[in-house]
C-alpha positions in Angstrom: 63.6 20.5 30.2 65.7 17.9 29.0 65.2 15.4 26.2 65.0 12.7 28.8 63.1 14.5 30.8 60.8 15.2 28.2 59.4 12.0 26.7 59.4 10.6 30.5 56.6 13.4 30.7 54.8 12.7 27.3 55.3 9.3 28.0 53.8 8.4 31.3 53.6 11.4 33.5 51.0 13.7 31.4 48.7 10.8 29.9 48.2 9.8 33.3 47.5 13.3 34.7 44.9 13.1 31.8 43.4 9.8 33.0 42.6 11.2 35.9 41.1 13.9 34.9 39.5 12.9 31.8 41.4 15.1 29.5 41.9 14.6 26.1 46.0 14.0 25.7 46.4 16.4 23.0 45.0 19.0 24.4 47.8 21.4 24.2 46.0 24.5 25.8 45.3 22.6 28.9 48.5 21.0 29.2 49.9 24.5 29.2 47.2 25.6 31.6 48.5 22.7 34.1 51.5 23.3 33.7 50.8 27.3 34.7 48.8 25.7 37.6 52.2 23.2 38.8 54.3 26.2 38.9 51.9 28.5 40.9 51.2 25.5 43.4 55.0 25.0 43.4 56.0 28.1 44.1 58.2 28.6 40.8 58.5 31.1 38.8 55.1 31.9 36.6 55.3 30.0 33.0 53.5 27.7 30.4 56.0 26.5 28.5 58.1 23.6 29.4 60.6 24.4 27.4 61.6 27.2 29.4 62.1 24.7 32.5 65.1 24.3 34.5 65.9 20.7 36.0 64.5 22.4 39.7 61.6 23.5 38.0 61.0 20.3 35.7 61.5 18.1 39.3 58.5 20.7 40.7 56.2 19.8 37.8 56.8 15.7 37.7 55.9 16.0 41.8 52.8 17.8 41.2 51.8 15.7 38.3 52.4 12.3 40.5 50.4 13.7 43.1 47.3 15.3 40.4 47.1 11.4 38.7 47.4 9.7 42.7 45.0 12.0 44.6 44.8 9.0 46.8 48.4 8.5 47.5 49.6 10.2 51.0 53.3 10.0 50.0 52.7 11.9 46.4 50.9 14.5 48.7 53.2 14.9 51.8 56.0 14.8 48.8 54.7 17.9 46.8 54.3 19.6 50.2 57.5 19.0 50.8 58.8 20.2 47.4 56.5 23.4 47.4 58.6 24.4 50.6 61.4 24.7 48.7 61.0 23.1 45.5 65.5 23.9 44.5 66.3 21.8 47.5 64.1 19.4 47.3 65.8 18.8 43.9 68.8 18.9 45.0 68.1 15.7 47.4 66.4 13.9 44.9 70.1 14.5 42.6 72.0 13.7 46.3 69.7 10.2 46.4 70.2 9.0 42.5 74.0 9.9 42.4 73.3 7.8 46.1 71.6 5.0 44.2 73.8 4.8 41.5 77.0 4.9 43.5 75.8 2.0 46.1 72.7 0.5 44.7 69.3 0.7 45.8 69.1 -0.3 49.7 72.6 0.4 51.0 73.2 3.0 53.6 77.3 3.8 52.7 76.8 7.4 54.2 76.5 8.6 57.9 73.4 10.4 57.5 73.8 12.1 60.5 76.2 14.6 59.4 73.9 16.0 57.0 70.9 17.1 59.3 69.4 13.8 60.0 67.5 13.2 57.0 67.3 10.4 55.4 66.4 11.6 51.7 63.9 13.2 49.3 62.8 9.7 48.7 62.4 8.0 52.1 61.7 10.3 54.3 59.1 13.5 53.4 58.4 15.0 56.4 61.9 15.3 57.9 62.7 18.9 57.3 65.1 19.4 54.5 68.2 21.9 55.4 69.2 23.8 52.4 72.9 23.8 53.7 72.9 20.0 54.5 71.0 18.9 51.4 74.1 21.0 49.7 76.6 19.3 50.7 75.1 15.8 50.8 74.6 16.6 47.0 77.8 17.9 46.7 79.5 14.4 48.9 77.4 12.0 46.6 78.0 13.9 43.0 81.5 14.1 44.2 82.1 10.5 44.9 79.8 9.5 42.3 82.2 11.2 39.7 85.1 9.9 41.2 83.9 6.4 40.6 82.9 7.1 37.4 86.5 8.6 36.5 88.6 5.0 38.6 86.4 3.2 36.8 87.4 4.7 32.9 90.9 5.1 34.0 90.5 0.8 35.3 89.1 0.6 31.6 91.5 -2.8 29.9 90.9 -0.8 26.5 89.9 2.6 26.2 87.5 3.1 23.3 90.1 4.8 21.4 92.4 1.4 21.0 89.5 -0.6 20.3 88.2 1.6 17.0 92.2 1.4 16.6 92.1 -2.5 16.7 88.7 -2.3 14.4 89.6 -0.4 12.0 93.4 -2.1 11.7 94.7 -1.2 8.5 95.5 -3.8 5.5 98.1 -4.1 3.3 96.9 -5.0 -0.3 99.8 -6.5 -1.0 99.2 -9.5 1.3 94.9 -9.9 0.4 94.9 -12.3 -2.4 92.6 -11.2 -5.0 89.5 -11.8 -5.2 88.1 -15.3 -7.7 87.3 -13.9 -11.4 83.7 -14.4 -11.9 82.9 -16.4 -15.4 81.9 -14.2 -18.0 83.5 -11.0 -16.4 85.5 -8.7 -18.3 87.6 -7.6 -15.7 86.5 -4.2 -13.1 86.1 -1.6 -16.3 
């Protein structure tokens, strides 16, 4: 699990699992005891630690946590259903809609959906059936064109970071400072 990842769960997504239920936060043995439980419902492979999680596996947990603190919720449920299928795909749509999100924005539709299955993502749409050969290479289109951006828009970049520490830290010749005022009743710098 990754740093991020990790307060995101201590933050919000276990005290609210705990709300719920009416578990005491710091309750490490039954936070390790859910965590067993996600990974059975999940389908993953058998553990208590989260340390131990991969980003497929952490994506599994966060799903069934949302849907333990919403029990009332129908898209939290028809969501982990849809992830305890096949919780690596399912994560692998979820990375296909951020690098989405972050390439277009929220609400824009840039891609022709159609060529990958049908369906429209992890997000908006849980009970289309998710291909594991479509999902892979709509993950694969967006984290593609996603990079690419990223790399136009350094490359577009006025002034890399490298010429603006050079223009920071701009060296001074001493022989053009004039020296500082003497300060009454100051020896001198020894």
């Amino acid at each position: 699990m990754s740093p991020e990842a990790r307060n995101t769960y201590f933050g919000r997504v276990w005290p609210a699992v705990c709300r719920v239920k009416r578990w005491a936060v710091k309750d490490d043995a039954r936070r390790r005891a859910f965590t067993a439980e996600a990974m059975e419902f999940m389908r993953c492979p058998p553990t208590d630690s989260l340390s131990g999680l991969g980003p497929d596996e952490t994506t599994a947990l966060f799903v069934y946590a949302r849907h333990v603190a919403a029990p009332d919720d129908f898209n939290a449920a028809a969501l982990a259903l849809e992830c305890q299928r096949d919780y690596r795909t399912f994560n692998r749509a979820r990375n296909a809609d951020w690098h989405e999100r972050k390439l277009y924005g929220r609400g824009k539709n840039k891609l022709n959906r159609q060529r990958f299955g049908g369906a429209t993502s992890a997000a908006g749409g849980p009970l289309d059936s998710l291909d594991p050969d479509e999902v892979r290479k709509r993950h694969m289109t967006m984290a593609s064109r996603h990079q690419k951006a990223q790399r136009m828009a350094r490359a577009n970049c006025p002034i890399s970071q490298v010429e603006a520490k050079a223009e920071a830290d701009e060296w001074i010749d001493p022989d053009t400072v004039p020296a500082p005022a003497a300060v009454v009743g100051e020896e001198g710098p020894f």
